[in-house]
N, C-alpha and C positions, 0 to 999 in steps of 0.2 A: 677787254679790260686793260689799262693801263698796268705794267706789269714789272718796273723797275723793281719792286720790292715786291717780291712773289707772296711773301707772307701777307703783302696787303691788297693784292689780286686775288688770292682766296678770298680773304675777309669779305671783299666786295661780292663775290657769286655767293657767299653765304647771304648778303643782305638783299639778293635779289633770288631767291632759291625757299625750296619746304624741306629738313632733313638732310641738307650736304653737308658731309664732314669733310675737315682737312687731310683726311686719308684720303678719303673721293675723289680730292682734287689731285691726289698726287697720283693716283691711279690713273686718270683720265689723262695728265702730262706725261706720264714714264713709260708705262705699261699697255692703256688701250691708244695712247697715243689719236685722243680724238681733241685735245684742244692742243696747240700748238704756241710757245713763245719763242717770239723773236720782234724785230727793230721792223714797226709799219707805220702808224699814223705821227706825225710832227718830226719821222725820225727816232722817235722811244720806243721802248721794250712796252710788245704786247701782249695779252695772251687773246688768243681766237680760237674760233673752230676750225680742226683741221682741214675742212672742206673748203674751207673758204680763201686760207693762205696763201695759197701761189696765187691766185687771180688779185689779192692782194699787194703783195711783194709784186707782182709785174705792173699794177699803177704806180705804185707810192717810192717803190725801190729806185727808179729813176730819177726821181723828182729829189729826192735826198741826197742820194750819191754826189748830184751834181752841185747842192747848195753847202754839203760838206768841202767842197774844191779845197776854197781858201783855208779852211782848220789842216786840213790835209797839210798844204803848204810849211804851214807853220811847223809842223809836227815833222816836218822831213818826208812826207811822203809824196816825192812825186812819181809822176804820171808810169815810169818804166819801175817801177818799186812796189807802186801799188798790183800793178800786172802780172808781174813775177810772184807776189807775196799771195794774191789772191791763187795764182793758179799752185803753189806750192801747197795753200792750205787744203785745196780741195785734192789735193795727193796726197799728202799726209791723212784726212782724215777716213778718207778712203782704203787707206793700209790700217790706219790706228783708231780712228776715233772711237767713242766718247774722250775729247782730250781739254781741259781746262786751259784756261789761257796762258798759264804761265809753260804751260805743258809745251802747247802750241809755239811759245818764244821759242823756246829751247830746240826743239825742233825743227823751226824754220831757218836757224841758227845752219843747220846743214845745209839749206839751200841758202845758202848767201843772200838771206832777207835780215839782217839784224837790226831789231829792234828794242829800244833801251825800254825795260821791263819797267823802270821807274814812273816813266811818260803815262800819256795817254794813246801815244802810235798804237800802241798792240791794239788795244780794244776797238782804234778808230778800221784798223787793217781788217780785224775781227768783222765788225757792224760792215763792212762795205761788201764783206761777204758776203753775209746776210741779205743787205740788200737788191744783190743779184742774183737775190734765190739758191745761193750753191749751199750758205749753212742756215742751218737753228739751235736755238738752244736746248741741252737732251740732257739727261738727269743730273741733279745735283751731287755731288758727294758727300757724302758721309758725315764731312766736316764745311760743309755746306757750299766749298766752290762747286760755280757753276762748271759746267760740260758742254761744248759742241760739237756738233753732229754734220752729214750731209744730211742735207733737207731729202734728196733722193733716199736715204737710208732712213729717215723717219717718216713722211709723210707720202704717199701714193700720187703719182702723178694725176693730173683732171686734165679736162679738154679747157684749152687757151679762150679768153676772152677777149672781147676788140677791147680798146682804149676807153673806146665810147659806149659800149656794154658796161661795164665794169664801173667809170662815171657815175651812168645813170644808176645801178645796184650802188652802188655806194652812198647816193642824194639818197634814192629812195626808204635806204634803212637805216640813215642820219635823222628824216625825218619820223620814222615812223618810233624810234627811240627815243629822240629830243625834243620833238616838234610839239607844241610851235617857236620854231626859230627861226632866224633869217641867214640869208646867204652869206653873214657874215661871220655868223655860227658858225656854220660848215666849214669852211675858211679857214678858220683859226682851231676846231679842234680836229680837223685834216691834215694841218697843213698844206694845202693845195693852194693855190694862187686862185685868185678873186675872178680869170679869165677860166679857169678849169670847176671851180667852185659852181657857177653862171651855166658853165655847161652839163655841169652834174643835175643842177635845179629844175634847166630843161629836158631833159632826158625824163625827168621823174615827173616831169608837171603833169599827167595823165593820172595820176595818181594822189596829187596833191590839192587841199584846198588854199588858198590864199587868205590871210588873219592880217590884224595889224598889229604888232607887240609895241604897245609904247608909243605910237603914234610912227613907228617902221613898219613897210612891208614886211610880211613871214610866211613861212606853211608848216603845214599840217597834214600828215597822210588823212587822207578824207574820210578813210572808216573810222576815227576816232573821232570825228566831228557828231557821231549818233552815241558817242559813252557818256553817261551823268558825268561831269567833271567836279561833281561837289564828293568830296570823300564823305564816302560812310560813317566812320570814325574816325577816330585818332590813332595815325597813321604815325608810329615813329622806325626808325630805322637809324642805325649806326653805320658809317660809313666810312671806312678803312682812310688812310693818307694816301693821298693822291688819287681817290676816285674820279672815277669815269665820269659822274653827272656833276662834280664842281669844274671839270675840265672841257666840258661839253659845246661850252658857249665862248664867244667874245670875252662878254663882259658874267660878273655871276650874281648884280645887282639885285634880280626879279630872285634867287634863291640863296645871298646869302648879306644879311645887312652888311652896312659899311663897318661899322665896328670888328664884328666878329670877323668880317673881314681882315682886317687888320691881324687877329689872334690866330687866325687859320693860317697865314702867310708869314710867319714871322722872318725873315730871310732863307737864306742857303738856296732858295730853289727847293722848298720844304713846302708841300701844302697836307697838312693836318687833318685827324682826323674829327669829323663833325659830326651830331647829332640833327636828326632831321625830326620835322614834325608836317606832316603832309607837305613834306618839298622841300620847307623852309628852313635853313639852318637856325638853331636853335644856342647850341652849347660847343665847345671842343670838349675832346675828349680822349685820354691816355689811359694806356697797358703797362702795368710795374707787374712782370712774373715774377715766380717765384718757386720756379722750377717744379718739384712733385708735389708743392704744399697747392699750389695755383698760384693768384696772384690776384692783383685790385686794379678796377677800373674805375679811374677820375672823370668824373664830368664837373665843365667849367663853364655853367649857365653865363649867356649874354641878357639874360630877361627872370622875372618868373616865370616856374613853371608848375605849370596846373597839374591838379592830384593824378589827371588820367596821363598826364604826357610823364611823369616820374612812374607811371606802374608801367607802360611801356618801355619805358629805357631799363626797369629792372629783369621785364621778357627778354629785351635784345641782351640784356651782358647774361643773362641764364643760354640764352640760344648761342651765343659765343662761346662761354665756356661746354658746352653741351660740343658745337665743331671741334672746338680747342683739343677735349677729350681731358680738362681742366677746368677744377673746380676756381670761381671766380667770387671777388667780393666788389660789391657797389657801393662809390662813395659819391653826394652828388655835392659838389660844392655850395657856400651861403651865396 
């Protein structure tokens, strides 16, 4: 799950989950420490399962480090800065951590790595950790900055995978979560380059059936080619900003019209949250708390919507405030 904004990396395992609350989730990151966030797919904050993150971070961690170069640059961090800064953090956090970022300036401030806390150096110094596997991100405080951690102090070492193992598990459960999509999918919600995409494809085509989306080649993991693909009913589902299945694709034409398109995206590098109806985005849709009273969720229809598809979005913002542990009210726009 995409995981810049944690509170909406919850939301999303709640919209794919029976009975999770946002305790559970914080339990599972702090405490049983079985999902894990840190910087894997395009370079962004993810959260995953802890079994699975170092074999992660050792594809993806590479491939970033290196296309970060030029920001680096910019930012003052060159090549003997970064080396020193990275190996000072994993001393530091080895004596001190859980230590926040601003913790971490101050601190490296003793090893003669200064970095102007105003910038974006710190966090770029931070992320290149990350993506060398030495940190992760480990519990928030109290007042909600984040914490990092050594990834050896959080998560248990596994046995190394090749380049080209790792690839092909990676195509393989691209497809079997997205699919059908095309290699160009994979591409873009990987970030992996179109030669390493190609090879991920092959690796997994043992497994894969070939579809045409759109008059494009695509795949399919081939055991979902035998599931009814006509939904049952009326499928809705609320789905947090910046979700995983609006970020999943290229383009996100086939699941979310051009308009709404438009309202979901509105700048900043912000994508919104949407209402779905068997797949298809339907509506956006906003959170005003309101501390111990609860708070009111906006829905802002792109279409009508039929009596079954409004008794569903009044389940999902009940099923939200039910995680929340917050009482909620439904408002659905004219």
């Amino acid at each position: 799950m995409q995981a810049q904004v944690l509170s909406a990396a919850a939301l999303g395992l709640r919209a794919r989950s029976t009975g999770l609350s946002a305790a559970s989730v914080n339990r599972a990151l702090n405490d049983e420490r079985s999902i894990v966030r840190t910087w894997l797919m395009r370079g962004t904050l993810h959260v995953v399962a802890a079994e699975d993150v170092r074999w992660l971070v050792d594809l993806l961690g590479p491939v970033f480090s290196r296309a970060a170069t030029r920001r680096h640059a910019q930012l003052g961090l060159d090549d003997d800065l970064k080396g020193r800064g990275v190996a000072a953090i994993r001393t530091i956090l080895s004596d001190s951590g859980p230590l926040t970022r601003y913790e971490l300036v101050d601190r490296l401030r003793r090893w003669n790595v200064a970095l102007d806390p105003q910038t974006q150096a710190p966090i770029h110094l931070i992320g290149l950790a990350a993506l060398q596997g030495i940190l992760c991100l480990g519990p928030d405080r109290d007042d909600g900055d984040a914490t990092y951690v050594l990834m050896d102090d959080w998560v248990p070492r596994r046995p190394t995978r090749s380049r080209e193992s790792a690839l092909t598990e990676l195509g393989r459960r691209y497809f079997a979560a997205y699919g059908p999509a095309t290699v160009e999918d994979l591409s873009a919600w990987s970030g992996l380059s179109m030669i390493d995409a190609r090879s991920a494809v092959r690796g997994a085509s043992a497994g894969l059936a070939n579809v045409m989306i759109q008059g494009r080649p695509g795949f399919l993991l081939k055991q979902l080619l035998k599931l009814d693909a006509k939904p049952r009913e009326t499928d809705v589902r609320l789905l947090p900003a910046f979700d995983t299945y609006l970020l999943g694709y290229r383009r996100r034409d086939l699941a979310v019209p051009r308009p709404l398109q438009r309202r979901l995206q509105r700048g900043g590098g912000w994508l919104h949250p949407a209402v779905l109806v068997n797949g298809r985005a339907v509506a956006a849709w906003s959170l005003r708390k309101s501390g111990a009273r609860g708070g009111q969720l906006l829905v802002e229809p792109s279409e009508p919507l039929r009596r079954t598809v409004r008794a569903g979005i009044e389940a999902e913002v009940a099923d939200i405030g039910r995680f929340l542990d917050q009482p909620l009210a439904v408002e659905i726009a004219p």
